[in-house]
ZAZA-294530 format. One record per residue (C-alpha): chain; residue number from 1; x, y, z. Coordinates in Angstrom, 1 decimal. Layout:
residues N
+--------+-----+--------+--------+--------+
| cadena | num |   east |  north |     up |
+--------+-----+--------+--------+--------+
|      A | NUM |      X |      Y |      Z |
...
+--------+-----+--------+--------+--------+
This chain:
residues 385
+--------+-----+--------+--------+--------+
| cadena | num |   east |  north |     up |
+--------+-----+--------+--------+--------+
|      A |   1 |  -46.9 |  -53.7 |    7.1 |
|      A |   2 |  -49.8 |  -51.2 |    8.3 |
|      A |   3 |  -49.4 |  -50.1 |   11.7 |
|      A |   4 |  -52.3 |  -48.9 |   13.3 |
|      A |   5 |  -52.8 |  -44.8 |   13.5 |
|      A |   6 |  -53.3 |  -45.6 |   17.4 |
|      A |   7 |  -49.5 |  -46.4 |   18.2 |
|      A |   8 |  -48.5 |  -43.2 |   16.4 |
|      A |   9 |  -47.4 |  -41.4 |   19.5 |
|      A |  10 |  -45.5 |  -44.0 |   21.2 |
|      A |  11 |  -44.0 |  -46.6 |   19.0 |
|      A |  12 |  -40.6 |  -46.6 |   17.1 |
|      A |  13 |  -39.7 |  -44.9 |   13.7 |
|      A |  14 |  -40.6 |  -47.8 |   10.8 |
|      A |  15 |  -38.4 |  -48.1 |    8.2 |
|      A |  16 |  -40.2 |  -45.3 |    5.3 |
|      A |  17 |  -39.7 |  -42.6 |    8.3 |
|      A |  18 |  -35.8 |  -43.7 |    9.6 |
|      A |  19 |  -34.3 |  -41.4 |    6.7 |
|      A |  20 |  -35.7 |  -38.4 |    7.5 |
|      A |  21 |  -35.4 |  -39.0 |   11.4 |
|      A |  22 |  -31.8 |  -39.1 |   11.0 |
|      A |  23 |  -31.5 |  -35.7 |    8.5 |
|      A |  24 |  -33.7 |  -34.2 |   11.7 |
|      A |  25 |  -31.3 |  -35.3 |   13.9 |
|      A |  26 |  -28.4 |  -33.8 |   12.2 |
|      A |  27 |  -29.8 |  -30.4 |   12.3 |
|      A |  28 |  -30.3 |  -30.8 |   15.9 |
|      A |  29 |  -28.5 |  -28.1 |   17.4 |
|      A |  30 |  -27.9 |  -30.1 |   21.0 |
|      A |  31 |  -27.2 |  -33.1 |   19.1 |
|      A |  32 |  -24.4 |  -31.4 |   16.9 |
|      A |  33 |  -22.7 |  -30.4 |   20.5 |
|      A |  34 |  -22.8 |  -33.9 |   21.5 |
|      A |  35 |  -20.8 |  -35.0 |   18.3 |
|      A |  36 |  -18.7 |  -32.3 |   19.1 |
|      A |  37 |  -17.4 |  -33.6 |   22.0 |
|      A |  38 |  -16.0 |  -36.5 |   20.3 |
|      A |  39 |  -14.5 |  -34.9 |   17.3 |
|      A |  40 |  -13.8 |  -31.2 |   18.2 |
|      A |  41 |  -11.1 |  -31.2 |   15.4 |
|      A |  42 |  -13.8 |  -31.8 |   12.5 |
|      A |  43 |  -16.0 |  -29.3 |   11.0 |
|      A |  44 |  -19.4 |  -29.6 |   11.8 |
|      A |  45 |  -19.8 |  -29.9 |    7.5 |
|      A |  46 |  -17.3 |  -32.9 |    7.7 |
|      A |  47 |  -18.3 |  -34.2 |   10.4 |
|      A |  48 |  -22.5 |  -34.7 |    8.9 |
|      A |  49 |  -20.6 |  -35.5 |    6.1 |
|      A |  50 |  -18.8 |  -38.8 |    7.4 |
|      A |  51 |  -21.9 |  -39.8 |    9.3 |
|      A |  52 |  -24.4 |  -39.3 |    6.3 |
|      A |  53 |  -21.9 |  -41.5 |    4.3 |
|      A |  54 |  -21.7 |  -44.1 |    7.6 |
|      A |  55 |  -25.9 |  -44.2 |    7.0 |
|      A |  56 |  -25.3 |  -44.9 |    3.3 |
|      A |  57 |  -27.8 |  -48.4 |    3.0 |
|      A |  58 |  -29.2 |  -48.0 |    6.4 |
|      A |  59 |  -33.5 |  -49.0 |    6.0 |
|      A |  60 |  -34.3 |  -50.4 |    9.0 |
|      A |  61 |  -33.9 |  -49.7 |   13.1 |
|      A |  62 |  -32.4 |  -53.3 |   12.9 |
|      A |  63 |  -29.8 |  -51.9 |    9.9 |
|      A |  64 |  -29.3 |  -48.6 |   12.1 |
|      A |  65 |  -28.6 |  -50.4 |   15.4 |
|      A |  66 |  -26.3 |  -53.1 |   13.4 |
|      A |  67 |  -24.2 |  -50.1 |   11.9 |
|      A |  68 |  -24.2 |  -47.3 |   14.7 |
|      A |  69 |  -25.1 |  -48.9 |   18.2 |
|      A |  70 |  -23.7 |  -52.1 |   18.1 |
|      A |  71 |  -20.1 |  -51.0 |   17.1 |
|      A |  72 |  -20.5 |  -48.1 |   20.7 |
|      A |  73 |  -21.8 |  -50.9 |   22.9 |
|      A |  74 |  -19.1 |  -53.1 |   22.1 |
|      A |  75 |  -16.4 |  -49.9 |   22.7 |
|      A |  76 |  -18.3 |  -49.3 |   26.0 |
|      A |  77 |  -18.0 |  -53.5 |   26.9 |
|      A |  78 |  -14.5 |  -53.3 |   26.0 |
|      A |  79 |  -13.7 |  -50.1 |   28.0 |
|      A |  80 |  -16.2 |  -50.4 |   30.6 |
|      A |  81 |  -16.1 |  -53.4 |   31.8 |
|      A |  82 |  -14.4 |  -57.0 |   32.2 |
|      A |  83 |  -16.7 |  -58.9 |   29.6 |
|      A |  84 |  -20.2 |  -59.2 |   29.3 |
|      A |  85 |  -21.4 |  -62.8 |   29.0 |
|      A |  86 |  -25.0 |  -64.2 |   28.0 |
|      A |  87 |  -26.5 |  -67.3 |   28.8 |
|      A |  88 |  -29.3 |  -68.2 |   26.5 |
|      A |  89 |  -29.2 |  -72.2 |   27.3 |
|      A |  90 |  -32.7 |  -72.6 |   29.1 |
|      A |  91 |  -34.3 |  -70.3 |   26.2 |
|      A |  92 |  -33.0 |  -72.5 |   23.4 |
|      A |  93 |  -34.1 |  -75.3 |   25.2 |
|      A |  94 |  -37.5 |  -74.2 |   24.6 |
|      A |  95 |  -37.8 |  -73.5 |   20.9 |
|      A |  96 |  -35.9 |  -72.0 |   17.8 |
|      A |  97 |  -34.1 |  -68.6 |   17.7 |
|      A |  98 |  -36.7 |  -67.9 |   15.4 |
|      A |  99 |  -38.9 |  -67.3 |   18.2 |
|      A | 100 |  -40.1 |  -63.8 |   20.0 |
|      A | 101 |  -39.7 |  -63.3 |   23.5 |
|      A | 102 |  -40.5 |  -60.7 |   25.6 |
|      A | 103 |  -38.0 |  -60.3 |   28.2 |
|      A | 104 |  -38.9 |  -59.1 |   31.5 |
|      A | 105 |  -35.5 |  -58.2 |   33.9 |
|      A | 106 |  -34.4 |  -56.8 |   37.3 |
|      A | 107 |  -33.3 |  -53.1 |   35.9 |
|      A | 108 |  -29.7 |  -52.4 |   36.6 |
|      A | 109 |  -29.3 |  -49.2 |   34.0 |
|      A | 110 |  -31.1 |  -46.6 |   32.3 |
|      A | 111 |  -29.7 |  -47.0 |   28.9 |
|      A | 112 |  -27.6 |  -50.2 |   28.8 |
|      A | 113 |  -30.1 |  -53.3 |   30.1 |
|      A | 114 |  -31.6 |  -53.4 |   26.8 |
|      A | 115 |  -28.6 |  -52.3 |   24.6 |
|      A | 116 |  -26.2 |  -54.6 |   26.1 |
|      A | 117 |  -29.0 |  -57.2 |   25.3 |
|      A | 118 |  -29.2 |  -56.2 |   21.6 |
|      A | 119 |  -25.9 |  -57.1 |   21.1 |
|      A | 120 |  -25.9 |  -60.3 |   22.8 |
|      A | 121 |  -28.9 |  -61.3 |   20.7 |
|      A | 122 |  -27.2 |  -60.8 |   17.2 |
|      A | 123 |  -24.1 |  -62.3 |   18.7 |
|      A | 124 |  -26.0 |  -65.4 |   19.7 |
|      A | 125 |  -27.9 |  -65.6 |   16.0 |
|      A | 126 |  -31.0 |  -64.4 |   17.2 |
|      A | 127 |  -32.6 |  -62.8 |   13.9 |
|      A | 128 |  -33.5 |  -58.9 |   15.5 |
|      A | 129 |  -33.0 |  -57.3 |   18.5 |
|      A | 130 |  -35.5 |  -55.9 |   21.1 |
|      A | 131 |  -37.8 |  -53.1 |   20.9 |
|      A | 132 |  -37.6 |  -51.4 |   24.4 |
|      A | 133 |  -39.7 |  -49.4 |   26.8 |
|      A | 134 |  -38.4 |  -46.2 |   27.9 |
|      A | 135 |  -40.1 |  -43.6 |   30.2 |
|      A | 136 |  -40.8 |  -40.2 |   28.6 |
|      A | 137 |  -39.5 |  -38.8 |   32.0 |
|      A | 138 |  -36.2 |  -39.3 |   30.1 |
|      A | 139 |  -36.7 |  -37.9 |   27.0 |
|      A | 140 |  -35.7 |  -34.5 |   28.0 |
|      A | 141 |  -34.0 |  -33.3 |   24.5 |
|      A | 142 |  -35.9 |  -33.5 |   21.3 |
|      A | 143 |  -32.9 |  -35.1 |   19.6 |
|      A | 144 |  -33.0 |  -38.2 |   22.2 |
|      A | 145 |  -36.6 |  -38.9 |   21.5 |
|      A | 146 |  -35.0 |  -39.3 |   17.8 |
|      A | 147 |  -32.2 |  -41.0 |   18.4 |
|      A | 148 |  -34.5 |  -43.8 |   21.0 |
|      A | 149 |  -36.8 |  -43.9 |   18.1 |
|      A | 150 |  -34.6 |  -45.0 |   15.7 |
|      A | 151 |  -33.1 |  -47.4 |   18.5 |
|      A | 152 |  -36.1 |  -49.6 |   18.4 |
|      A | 153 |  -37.5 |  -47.9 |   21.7 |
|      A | 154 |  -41.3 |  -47.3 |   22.0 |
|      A | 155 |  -42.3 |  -45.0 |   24.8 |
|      A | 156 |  -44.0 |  -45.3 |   28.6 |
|      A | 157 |  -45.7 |  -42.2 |   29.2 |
|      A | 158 |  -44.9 |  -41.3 |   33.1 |
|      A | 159 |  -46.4 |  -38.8 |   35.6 |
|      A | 160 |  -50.3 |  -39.3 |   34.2 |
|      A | 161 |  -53.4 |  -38.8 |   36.1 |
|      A | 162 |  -55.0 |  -42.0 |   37.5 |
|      A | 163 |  -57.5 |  -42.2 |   34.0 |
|      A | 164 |  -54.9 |  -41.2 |   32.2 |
|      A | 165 |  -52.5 |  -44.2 |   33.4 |
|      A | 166 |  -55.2 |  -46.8 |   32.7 |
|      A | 167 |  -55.6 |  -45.9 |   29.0 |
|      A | 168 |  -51.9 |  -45.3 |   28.5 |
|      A | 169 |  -51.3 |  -48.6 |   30.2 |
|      A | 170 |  -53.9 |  -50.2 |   27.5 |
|      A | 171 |  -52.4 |  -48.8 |   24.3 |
|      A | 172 |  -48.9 |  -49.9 |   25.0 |
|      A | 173 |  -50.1 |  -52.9 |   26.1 |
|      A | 174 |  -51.9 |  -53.2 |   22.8 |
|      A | 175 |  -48.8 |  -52.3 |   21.1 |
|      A | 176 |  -46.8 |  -54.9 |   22.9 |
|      A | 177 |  -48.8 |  -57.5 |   21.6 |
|      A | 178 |  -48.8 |  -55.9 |   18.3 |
|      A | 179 |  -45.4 |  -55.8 |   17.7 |
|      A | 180 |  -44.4 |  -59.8 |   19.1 |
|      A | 181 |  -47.3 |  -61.3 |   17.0 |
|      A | 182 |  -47.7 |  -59.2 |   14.3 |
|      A | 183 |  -44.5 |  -57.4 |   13.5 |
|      A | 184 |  -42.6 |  -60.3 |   15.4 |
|      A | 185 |  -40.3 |  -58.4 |   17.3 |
|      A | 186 |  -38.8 |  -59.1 |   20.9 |
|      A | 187 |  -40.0 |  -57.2 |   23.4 |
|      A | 188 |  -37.5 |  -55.4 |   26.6 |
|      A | 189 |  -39.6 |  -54.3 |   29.3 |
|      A | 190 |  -38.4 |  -53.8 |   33.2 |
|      A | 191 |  -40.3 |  -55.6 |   35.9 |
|      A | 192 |  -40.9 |  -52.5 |   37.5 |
|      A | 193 |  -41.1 |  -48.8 |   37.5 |
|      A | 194 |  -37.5 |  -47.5 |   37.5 |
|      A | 195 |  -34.3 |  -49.0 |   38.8 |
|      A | 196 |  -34.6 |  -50.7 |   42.3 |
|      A | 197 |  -32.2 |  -48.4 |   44.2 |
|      A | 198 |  -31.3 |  -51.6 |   47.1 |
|      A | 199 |  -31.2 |  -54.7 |   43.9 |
|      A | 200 |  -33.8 |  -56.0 |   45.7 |
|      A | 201 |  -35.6 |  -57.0 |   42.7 |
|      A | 202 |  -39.1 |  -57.5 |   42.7 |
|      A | 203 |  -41.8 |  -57.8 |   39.5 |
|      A | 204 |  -44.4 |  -55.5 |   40.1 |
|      A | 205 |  -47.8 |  -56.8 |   39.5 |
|      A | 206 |  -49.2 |  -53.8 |   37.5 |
|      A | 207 |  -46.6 |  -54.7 |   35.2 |
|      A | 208 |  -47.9 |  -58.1 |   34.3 |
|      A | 209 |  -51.6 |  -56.8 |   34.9 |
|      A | 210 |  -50.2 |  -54.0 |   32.0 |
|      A | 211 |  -49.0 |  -56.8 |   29.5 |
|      A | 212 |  -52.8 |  -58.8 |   30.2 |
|      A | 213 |  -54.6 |  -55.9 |   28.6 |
|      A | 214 |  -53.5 |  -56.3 |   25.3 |
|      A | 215 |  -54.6 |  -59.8 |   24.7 |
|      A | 216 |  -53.2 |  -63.3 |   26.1 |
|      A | 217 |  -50.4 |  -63.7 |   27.7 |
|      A | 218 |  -49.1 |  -66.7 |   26.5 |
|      A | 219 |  -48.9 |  -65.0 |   22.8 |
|      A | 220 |  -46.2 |  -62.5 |   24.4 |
|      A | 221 |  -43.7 |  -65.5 |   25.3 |
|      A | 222 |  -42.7 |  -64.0 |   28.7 |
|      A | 223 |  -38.7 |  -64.8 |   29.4 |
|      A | 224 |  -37.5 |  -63.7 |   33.0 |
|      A | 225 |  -34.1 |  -62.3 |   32.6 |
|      A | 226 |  -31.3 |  -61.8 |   34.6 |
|      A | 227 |  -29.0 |  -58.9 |   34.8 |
|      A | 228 |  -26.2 |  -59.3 |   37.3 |
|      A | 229 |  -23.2 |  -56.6 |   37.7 |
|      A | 230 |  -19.8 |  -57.4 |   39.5 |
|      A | 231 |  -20.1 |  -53.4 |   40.3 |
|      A | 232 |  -23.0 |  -50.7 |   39.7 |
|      A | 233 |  -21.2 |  -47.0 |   38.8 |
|      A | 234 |  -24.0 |  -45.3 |   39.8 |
|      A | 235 |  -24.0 |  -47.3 |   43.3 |
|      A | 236 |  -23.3 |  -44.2 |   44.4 |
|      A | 237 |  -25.8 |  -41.9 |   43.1 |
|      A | 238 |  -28.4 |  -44.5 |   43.9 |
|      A | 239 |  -27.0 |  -44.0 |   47.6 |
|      A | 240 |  -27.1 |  -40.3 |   47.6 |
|      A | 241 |  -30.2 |  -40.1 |   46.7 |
|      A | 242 |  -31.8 |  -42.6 |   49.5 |
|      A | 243 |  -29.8 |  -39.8 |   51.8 |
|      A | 244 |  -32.1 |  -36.8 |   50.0 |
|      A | 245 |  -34.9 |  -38.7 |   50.6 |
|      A | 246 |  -34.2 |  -39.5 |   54.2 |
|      A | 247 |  -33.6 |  -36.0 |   55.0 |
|      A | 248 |  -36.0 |  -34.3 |   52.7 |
|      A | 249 |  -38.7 |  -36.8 |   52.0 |
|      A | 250 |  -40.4 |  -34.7 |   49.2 |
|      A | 251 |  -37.1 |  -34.7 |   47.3 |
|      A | 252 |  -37.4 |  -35.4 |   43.6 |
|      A | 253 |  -35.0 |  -36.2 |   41.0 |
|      A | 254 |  -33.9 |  -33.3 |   38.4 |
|      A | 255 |  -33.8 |  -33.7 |   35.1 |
|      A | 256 |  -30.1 |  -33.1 |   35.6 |
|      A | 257 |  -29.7 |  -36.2 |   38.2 |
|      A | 258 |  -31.4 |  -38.6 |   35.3 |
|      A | 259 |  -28.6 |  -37.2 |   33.0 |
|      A | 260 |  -25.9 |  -38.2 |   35.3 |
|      A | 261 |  -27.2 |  -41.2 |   36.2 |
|      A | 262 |  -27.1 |  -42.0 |   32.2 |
|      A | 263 |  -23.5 |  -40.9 |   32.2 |
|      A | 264 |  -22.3 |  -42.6 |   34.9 |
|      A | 265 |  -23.9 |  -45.6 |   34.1 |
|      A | 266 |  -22.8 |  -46.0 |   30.8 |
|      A | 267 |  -19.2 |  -44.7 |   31.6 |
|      A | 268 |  -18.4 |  -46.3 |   34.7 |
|      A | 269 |  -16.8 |  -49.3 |   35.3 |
|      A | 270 |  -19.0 |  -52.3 |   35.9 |
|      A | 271 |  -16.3 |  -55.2 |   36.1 |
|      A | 272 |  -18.2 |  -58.4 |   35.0 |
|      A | 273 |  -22.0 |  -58.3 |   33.6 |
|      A | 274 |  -23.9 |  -61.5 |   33.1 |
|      A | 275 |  -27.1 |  -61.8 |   31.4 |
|      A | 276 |  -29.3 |  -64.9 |   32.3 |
|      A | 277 |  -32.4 |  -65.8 |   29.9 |
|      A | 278 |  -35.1 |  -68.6 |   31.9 |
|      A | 279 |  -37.5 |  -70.7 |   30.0 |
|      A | 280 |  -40.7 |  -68.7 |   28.9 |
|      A | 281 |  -43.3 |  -68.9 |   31.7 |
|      A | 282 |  -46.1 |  -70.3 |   29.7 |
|      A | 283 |  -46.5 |  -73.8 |   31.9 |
|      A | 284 |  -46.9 |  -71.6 |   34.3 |
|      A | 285 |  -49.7 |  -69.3 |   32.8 |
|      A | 286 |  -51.6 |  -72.5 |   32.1 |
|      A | 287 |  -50.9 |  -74.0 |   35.8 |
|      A | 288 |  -52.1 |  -70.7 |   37.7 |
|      A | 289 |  -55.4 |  -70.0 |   35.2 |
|      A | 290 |  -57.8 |  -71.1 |   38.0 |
|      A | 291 |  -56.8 |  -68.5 |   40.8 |
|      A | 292 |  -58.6 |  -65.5 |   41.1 |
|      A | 293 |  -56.9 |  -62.8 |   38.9 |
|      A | 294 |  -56.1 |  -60.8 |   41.7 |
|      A | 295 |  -54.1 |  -64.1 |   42.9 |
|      A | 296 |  -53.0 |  -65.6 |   39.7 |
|      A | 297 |  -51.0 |  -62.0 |   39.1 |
|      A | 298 |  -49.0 |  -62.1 |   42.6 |
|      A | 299 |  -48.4 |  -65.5 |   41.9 |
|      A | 300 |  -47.3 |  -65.4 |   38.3 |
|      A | 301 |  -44.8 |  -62.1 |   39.6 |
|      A | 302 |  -43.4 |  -64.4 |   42.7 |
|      A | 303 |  -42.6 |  -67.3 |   40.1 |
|      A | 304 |  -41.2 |  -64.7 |   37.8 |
|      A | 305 |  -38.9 |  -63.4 |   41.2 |
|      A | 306 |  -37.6 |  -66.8 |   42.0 |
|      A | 307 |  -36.6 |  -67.6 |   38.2 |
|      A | 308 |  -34.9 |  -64.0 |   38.2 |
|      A | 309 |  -33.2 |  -64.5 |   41.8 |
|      A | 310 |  -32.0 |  -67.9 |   40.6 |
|      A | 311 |  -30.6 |  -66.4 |   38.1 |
|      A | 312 |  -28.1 |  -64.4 |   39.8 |
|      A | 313 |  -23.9 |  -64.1 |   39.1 |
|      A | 314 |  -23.0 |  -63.5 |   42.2 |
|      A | 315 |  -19.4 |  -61.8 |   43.0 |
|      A | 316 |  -16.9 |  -61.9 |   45.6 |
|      A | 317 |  -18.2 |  -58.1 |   46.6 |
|      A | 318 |  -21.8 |  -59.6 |   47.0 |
|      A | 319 |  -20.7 |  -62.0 |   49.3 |
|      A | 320 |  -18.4 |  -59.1 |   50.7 |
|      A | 321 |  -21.1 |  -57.2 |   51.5 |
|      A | 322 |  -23.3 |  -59.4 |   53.1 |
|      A | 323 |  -20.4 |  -60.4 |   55.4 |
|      A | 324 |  -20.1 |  -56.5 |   56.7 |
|      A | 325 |  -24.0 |  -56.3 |   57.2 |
|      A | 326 |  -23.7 |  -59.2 |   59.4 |
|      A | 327 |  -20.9 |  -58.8 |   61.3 |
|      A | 328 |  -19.5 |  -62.2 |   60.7 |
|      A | 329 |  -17.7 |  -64.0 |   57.9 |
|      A | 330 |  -20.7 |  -67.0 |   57.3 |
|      A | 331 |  -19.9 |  -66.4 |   53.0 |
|      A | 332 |  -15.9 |  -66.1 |   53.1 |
|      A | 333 |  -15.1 |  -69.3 |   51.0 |
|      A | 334 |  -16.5 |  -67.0 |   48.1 |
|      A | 335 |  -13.9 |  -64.5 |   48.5 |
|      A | 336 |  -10.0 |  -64.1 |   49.4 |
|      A | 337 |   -8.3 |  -61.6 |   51.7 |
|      A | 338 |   -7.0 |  -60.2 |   48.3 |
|      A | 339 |  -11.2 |  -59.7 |   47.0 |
|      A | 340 |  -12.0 |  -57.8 |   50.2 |
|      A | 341 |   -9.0 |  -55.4 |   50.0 |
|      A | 342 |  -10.6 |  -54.5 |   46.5 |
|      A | 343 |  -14.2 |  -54.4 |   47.3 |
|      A | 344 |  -12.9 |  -52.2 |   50.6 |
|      A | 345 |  -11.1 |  -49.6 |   48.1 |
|      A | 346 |  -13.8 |  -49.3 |   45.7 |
|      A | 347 |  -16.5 |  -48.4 |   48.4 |
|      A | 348 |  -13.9 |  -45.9 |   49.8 |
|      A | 349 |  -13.7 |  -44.3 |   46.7 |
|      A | 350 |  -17.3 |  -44.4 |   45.2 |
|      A | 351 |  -18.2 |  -43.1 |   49.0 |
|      A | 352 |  -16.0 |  -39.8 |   48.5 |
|      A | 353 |  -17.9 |  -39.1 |   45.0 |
|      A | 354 |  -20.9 |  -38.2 |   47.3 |
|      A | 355 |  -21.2 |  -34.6 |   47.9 |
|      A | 356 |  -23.6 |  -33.6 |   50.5 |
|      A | 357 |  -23.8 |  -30.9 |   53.4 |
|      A | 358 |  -24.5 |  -33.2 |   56.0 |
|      A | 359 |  -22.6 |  -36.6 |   54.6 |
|      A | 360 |  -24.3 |  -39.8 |   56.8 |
|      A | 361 |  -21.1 |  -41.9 |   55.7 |
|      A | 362 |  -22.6 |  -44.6 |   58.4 |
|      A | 363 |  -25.8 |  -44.2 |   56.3 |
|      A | 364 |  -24.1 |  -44.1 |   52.6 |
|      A | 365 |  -22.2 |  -46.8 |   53.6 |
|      A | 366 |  -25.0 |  -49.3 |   54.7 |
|      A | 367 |  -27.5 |  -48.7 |   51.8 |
|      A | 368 |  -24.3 |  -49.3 |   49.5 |
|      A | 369 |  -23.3 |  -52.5 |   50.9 |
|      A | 370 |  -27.1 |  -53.6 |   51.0 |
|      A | 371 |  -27.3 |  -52.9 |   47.4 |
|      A | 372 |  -24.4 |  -55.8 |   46.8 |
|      A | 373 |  -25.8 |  -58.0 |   49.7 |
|      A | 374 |  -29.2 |  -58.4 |   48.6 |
|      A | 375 |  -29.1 |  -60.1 |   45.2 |
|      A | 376 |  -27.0 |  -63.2 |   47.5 |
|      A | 377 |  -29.9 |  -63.1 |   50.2 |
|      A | 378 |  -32.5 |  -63.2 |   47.2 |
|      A | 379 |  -30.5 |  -66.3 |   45.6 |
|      A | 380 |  -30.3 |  -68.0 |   48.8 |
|      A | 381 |  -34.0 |  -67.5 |   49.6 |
|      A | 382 |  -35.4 |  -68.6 |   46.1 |
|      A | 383 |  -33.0 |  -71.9 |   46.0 |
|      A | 384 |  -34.1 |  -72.8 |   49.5 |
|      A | 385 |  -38.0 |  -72.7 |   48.5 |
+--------+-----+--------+--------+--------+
């Protein structure tokens, strides 16, 4: 298939340019200190060596997430957490597993929403994966821009001038539609810019405005999903970081703090992690097509909020947690004496990781327990309207 000059810049390696990619990659200087790290033992000739072999009939993205990705994700499920489950039964409802969503989700990590998701897909029999949006404010290194590329990843350009947005905004929204109806891929896209630090997940209207550019909505088979951890690793950082802010409100992130909040994420325990597919929302597209745009976009992004909030696995700590904030014990049936010794030692301990001058642990400790209270506030509120 042609694909169209315009989406050079942003859109994954195709299958003609995946060989070279990965030669490039294993000349990457950085990249060869990464594999390093987990083979110090082999030579750097050897170690090429093993992994050219290991690429030996790889054509595709699909072929090189199968063969490469799929094996580490399941490593980091099995070490990383207690089980990752995916619950597909509303979306299957709806149509064949021939079809092509685009999945829009509450965003819990940098790197594993979407790969976590991959796997889950070929699990279930889906026939490919998801091509993903990542910001470019993470592609720091010139051998993780491969490496995304080759992952299926097409990129959101970040930190544009207010023209400059617009017409990014329209290309990848051209690109989006490009690649569900024409190269029939699934589509992974966040419902907003960047994590939300307090799980207080909310679709952001530019986001659906973003996917209208392309063309209709309906052809993009719109799935909220739901992404619900029993613990967040970098719970912590996410906490720090509100303390930067408060004290020093033109604080920014380094480059360094998106690294460690990569590592952490993916190397930190998460106990259990449910995903959570809903129908697609075309009924609803149809249903809201006489308000005003303006209208029709906030609603469509509240509908989207309550499918996502109802989709919620809530925990014992979530329950925990909205308990302490209150002062009372109106959620205890959902937890034991036994759960809120646990949740209790694992604040203690993700509270000492934060290292500042002048430590708010009042402060640290609130914005972490609002982070696990307000995906069981959001539940409650979307079941009761």
């Amino acid at each position: 298939m042609r694909i169209p000059e315009e989406f050079s810049e942003i859109r994954p390696y195709e299958p003609e340019e995946m060989k070279q990619a990965f030669e490039d990659l294993l000349s990457d200087r950085q990249f060869n200190v990464i594999m390093k790290g987990f083979a110090p033992w082999l030579p750097k000739t050897v170690r090429n060596g093993l992994l050219r072999l290991a690429f030996t009939g790889v054509k595709t993205p699909l072929d090189f997430q199968k063969r490469f990705m799929k094996p580490v994700v399941n490593y980091i499920i099995r070490k990383h957490t207690d089980g990752c489950g995916f619950d597909d039964a509303r979306l299957t409802g709806t149509g064949p597993r021939e079809s092509r969503y685009t999945f829009v989700s509450n965003h819990r990590d940098i790197v594993l929403d979407s790969a976590f998701l991959d796997v889950k897909l070929v699990e279930a029999g889906y026939p490919t994966t998801v091509e993903i949006g990542i910001g470019d404010n993470l592609l720091i290194y010139p051998w993780i821009k491969r490496l995304v590329r080759m992952n299926k990843a097409f990129t959101v350009r970040r930190g544009l001038s207010l023209r400059e947005t617009l017409a990014a905004s329209q290309l990848m929204s051209r690109y989006i539609h490009f690649a569900v109806t024409q190269k029939k891929e699934n589509i992974w896209i966040a419902q907003r810019e960047g994590r939300a630090k307090d799980s207080n997940d909310r679709t952001q209207d530019a986001v659906l405005k973003m996917l209208a550019m392309g063309g209709d909505l309906k052809d993009l088979n719109i799935v909220p999903l739901t992404i619900s951890y029993e613990y967040d690793p970098c719970d912590y950082l996410k906490a720090q970081e509100f303390q930067q802010k408060r004290d020093n409100p033109a604080f920014k992130k380094s480059r360094q703090d998106d690294l460690d909040n990569m590592k952490t994420g993916i190397f930190g325990y998460k106990g259990r992690v449910v995903y959570r597919a809903a129908a697609p929302i075309n009924a609803w597209i149809d249903e809201l097509s006489n308000l005003p745009k303006a209208d029709f976009f906030k609603a469509l992004a509240e509908r989207m909020d309550k499918e996502i909030h109802q989709g919620y696995e809530l925990f014992p700590c979530n329950y925990i947690a909205l308990d302490e904030l209150q002062g009372n014990q109106a959620n205890n049936a959902h937890y034991t004496a036994a759960d809120k010794q646990r949740f209790e030692q694992y604040l203690s301990g993700q509270l000492a990781k934060i290292i500042l001058d002048n430590k708010d642990e009042a402060f640290l400790r609130e914005r972490i327990l609002t982070m696990y209270a307000n995906p069981v506030r959001n539940k409650l509120a979307a079941e009761a309207k």
